[in-house]
C-alpha positions as CSV (number, residue, x, y, z in Angstrom):
1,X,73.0,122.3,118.4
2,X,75.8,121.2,118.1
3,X,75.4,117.2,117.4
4,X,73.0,118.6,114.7
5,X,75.8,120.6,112.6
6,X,78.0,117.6,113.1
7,X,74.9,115.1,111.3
8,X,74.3,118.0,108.2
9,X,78.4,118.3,108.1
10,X,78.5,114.7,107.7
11,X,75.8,114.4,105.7
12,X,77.2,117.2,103.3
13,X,80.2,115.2,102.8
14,X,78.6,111.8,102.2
15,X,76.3,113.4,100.0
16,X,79.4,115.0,98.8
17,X,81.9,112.7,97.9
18,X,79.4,109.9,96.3
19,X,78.0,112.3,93.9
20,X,81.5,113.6,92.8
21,X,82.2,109.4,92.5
22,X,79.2,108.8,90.3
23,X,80.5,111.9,88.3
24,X,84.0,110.4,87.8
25,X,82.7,107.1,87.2
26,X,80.2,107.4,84.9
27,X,81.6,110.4,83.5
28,X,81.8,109.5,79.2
29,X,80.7,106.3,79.6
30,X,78.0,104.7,77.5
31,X,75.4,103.3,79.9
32,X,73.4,101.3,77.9
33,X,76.6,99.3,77.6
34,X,77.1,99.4,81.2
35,X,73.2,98.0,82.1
36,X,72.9,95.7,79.3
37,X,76.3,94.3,80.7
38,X,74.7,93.6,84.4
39,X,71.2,92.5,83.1
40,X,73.1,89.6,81.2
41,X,75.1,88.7,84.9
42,X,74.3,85.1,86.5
43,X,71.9,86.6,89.5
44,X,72.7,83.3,91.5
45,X,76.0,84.0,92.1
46,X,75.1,87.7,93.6
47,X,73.2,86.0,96.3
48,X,76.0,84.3,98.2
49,X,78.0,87.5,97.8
50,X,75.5,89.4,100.1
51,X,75.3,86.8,102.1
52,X,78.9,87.5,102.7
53,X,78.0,90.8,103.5
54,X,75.8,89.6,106.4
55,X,78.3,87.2,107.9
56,X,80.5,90.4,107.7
57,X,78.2,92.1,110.1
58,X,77.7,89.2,111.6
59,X,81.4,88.9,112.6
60,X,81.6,92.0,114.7
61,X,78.3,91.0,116.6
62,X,80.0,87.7,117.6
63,X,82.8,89.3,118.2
64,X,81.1,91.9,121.1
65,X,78.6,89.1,121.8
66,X,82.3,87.0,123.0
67,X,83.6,90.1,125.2
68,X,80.8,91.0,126.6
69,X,80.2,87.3,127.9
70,X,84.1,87.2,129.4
71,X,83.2,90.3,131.1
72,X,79.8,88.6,132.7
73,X,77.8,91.0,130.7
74,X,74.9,88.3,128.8
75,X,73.4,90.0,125.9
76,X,71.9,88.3,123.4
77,X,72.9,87.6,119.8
78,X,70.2,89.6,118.0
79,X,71.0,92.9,120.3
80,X,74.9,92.6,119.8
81,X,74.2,92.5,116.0
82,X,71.9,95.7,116.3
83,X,75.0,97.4,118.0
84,X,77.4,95.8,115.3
85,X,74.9,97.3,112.3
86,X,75.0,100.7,114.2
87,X,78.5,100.7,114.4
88,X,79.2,99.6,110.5
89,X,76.5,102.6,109.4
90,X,77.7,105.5,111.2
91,X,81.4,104.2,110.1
92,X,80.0,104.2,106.1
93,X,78.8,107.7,106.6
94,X,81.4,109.1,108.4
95,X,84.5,110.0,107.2
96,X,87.7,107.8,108.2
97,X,84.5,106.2,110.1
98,X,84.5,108.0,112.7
99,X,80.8,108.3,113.9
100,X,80.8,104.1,114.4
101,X,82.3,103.1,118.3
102,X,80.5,106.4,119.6
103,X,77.0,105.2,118.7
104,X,78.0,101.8,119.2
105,X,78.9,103.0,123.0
106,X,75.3,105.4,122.9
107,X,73.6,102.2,122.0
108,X,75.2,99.7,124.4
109,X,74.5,102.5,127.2
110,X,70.1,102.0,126.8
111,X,71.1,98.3,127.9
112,X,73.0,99.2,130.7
113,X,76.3,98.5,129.6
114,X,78.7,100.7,131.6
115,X,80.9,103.0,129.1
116,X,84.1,101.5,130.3
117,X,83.4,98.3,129.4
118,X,81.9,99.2,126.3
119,X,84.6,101.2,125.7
120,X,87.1,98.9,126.4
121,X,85.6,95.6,124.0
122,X,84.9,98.3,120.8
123,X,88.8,99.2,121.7
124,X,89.8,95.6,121.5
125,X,87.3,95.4,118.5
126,X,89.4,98.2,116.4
127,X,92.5,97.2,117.2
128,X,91.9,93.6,115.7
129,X,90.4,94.8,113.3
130,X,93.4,97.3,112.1
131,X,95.6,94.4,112.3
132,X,94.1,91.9,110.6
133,X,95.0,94.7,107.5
134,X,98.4,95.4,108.7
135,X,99.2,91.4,109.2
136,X,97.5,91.1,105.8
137,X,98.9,93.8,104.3
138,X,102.6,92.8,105.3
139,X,102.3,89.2,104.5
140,X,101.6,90.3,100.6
141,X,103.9,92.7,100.4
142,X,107.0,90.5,102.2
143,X,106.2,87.0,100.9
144,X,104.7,87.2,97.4
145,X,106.2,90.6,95.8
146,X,106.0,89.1,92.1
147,X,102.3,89.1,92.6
148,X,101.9,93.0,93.9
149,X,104.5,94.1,90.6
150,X,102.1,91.9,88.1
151,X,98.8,93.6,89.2
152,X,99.5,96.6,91.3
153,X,102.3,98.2,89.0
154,X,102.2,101.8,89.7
155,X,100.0,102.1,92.5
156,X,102.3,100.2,95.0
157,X,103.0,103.7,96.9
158,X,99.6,104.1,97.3
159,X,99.5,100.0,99.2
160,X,102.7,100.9,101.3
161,X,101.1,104.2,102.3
162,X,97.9,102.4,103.8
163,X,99.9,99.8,105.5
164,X,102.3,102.6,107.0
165,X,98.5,104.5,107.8
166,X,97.3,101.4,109.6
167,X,100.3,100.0,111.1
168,X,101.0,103.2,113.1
169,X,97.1,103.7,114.2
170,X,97.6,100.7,115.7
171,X,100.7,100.6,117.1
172,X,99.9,104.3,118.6
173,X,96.8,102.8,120.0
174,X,99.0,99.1,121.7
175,X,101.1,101.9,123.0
176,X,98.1,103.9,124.3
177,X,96.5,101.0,126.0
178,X,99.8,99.0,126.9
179,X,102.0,102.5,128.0
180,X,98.8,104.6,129.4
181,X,101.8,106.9,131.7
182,X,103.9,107.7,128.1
183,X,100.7,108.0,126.0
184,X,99.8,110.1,128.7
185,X,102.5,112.3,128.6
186,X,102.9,112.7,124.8
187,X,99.5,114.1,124.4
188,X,100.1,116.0,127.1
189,X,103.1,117.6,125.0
190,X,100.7,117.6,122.1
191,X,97.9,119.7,123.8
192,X,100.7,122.4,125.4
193,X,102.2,122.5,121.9
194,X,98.6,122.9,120.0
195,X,98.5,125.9,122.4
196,X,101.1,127.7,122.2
197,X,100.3,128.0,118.5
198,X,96.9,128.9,119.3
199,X,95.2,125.7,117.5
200,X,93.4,125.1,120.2
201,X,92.3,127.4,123.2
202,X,93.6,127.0,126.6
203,X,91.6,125.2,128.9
204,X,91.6,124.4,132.8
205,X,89.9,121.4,132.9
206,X,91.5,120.1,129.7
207,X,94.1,117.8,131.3
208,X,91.4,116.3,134.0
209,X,89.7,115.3,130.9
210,X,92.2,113.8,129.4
211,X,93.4,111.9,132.4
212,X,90.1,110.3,132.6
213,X,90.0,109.4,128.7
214,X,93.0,107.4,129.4
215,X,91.5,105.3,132.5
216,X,89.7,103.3,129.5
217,X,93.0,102.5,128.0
218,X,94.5,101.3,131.3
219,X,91.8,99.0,131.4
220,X,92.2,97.7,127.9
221,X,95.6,96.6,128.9
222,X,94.7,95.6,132.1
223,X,91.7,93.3,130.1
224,X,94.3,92.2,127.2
225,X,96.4,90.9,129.5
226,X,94.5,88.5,131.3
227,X,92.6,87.5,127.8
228,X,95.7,87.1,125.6
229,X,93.5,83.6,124.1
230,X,90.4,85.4,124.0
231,X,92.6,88.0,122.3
232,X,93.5,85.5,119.6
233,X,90.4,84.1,118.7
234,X,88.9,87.3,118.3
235,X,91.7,87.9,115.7
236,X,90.8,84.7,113.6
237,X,87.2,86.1,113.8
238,X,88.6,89.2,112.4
239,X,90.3,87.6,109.7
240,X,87.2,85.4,108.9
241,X,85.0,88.6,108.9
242,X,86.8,90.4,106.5
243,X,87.5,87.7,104.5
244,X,84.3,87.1,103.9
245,X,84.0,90.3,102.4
246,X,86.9,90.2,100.6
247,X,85.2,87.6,98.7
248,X,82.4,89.7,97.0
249,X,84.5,90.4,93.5
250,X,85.0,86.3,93.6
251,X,81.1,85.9,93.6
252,X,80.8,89.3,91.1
253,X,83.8,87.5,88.3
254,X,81.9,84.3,88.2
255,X,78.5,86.1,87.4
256,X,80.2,87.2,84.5
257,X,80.9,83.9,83.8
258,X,84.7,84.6,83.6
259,X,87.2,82.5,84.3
260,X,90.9,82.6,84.3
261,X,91.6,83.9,87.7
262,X,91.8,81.5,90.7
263,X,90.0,82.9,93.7
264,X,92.9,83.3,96.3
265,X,94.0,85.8,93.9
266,X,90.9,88.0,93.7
267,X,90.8,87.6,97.3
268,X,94.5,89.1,97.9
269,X,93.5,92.2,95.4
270,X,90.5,93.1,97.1
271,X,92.7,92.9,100.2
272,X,94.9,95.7,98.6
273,X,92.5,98.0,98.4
274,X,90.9,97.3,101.7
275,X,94.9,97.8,102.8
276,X,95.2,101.0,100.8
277,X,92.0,103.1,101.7
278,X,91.3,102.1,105.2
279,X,92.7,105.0,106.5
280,X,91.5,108.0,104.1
281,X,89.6,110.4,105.4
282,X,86.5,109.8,103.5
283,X,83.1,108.2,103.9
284,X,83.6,104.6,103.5
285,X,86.7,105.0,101.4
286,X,84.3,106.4,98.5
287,X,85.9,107.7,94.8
288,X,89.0,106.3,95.7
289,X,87.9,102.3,96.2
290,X,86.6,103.0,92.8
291,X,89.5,104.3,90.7
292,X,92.0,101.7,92.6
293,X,89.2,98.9,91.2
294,X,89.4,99.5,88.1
295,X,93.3,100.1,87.9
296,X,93.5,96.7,89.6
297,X,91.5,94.5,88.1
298,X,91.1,95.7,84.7
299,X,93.5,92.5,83.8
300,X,90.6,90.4,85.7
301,X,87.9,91.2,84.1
302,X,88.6,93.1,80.7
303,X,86.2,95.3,78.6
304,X,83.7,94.4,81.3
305,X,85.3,96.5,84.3
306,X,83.3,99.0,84.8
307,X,80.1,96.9,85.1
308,X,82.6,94.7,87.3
309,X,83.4,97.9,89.8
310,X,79.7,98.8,90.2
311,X,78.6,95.1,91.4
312,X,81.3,94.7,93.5
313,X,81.4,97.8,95.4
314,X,77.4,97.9,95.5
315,X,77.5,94.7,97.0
316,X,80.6,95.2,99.7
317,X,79.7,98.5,100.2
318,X,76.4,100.0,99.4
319,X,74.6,96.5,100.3
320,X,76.7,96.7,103.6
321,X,75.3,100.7,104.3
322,X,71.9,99.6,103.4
323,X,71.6,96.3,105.3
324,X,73.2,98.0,108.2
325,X,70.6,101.2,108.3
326,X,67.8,99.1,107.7
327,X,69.2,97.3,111.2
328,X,70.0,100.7,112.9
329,X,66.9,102.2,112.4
330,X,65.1,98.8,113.4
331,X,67.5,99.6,116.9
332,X,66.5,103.1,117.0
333,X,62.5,101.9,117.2
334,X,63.5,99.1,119.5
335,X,65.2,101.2,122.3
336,X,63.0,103.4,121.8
337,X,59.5,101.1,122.1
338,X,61.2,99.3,124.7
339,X,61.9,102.8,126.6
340,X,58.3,103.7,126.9
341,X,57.1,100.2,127.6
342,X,59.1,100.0,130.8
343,X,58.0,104.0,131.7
344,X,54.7,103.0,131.1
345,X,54.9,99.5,134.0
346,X,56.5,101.6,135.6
């Protein structure tokens, strides 16, 4: 009953949220302007842009496929991507994509992949994957601030708010898997607090279950430790995989047939809003990605932004949600087929 008002919930606020974005998009603008606009776009250069989408799937999957193997767990490639496509749906749906590593756990469980392991590789997973933005993030705002003043002006904050978001997510979680005894502690102090306000209810078996949520953690840093290469590779995955994304407005400005604008540069400003709404606590960073596109690269692509916005985030996100449910449900038949075939030999 209970996971079932959790699915309508989220389903509410996806359902939400995207049609209060088309509202605010749309809102006064003349479509015919807006379709004649992306009929007249150079099809061929869309294609490699959702191909980038793919290898951005793709990248996670590796990425498992890689732990999993240095744990002397042998899945094979097609499976890890069906877990990597469940993960990247569930996130898109979900706000601050939250529904993503527990079906990716639910999924790696039906082949018999123990929960702490699984917990442990989608642990290393995030926490690359947070610092690849923070890294990012940092290295734009320390190295080349001439370039955030030109094109991010006003909305700078809003940047330095989503590193600060992501930088302490993940140092709270090194210190969570690194310091298990003082992460341990703190929430401890968190749950007695949250108490004696009466947030939360008092509960006797609260602390045993917190205790054994942190084992997973101890093993993270027990697993980091002796993988600190492994560690590093699966960083420059990271960074591959969301660069590849990152490159989708690149493929969407030269449909346009624009030019002007050298590709590292699109690249970086995409990066900013990756850096900026990661965090949020909506599905997939909806309504906000939107408005920061078009305050960003209005200089990049002129009277034809809007048209601009809607390929680009179509294609690096609404390309990513559909590609990724088509996978999912394809998982959910598989496991499922597979289920009865091995009830039925049996």
């Amino acid at each position: 009953m209970k996971n079932n008002r959790k699915v309508i919930t989220n389903a509410v606020i996806f359902f939400g949220v995207f049609a209060l974005t088309l509202w605010s998009v749309f809102h006064g603008e003349d479509l015919g302007e807006i379709s004649e606009a992306l009929l007249d776009c150079d099809v061929r250069w869309l294609i490699p842009a959702i191909f980038c989408v793919f290898l951005f799937i793709f990248g996670e999957s590796i990425i498992i496929w890689y732990l999993l193997r240095s744990c002397g767990i042998y899945v094979k490639e097609g499976i890890c991507f069906l877990f990597s496509s469940v993960g990247f749906f569930f996130s898109c749906v979900t706000p601050s994509a939250s529904g993503g590593q527990p079906m990716q756990v639910y999924f790696m469980k039906k082949e018999k992949i123990p929960i702490p392991i699984s917990t442990v590789i989608l642990l290393v997973v995030t926490i690359t994957y947070k610092l690849v933005l923070v890294v990012t993030g940092l290295g734009l705002a320390f190295f080349d601030a001439p370039f955030m003043d030109r094109y991010l002006g006003d909305i700078i904050p809003v940047f330095y708010f989503g590193i600060f978001l992501n930088a302490v997510t993940v140092t709270g979680m090194i210190v969570l898997v690194f310091h298990p005894s003082l992460a341990t502690r703190f929430l401890y102090l968190c749950v007695q607090l949250l108490e004696k306000l009466h947030i939360l209810k008092h509960k006797e078996n609260r602390f045993q279950k917190l205790e054994s949520s942190m084992s997973s953690y101890h093993d993270t840093a027990s697993y980091m430790k002796s993988h600190i290469g492994l560690i590093l590779q699966v960083f420059v995955i990271t960074f591959l995989q969301r660069l590849a994304l990152f490159s989708v407005p690149c493929f969407v400005y030269k449909a346009f047939h624009l030019s002007g604008v050298s590709w590292p540069v699109i690249l970086c400003l995409q990066a900013c809003i990756a850096v900026a709404v990661d965090m949020l606590p909506l599905p997939g960073g909806m309504g906000i990605s939107e408005t920061l596109f078009e305050i960003i690269f209005t200089p990049i692509f002129g009277e034809l932004i809007l048209p601009g916005m809607v390929l680009s985030r179509g294609l690096g996100y609404y390309s990513e949600l559909l590609i990724s449910a088509i996978f999912t449900l394809f998982a959910m038949f598989f496991f499922s087929y597979r289920k009865k075939k091995e009830q039925a030999q049996n």
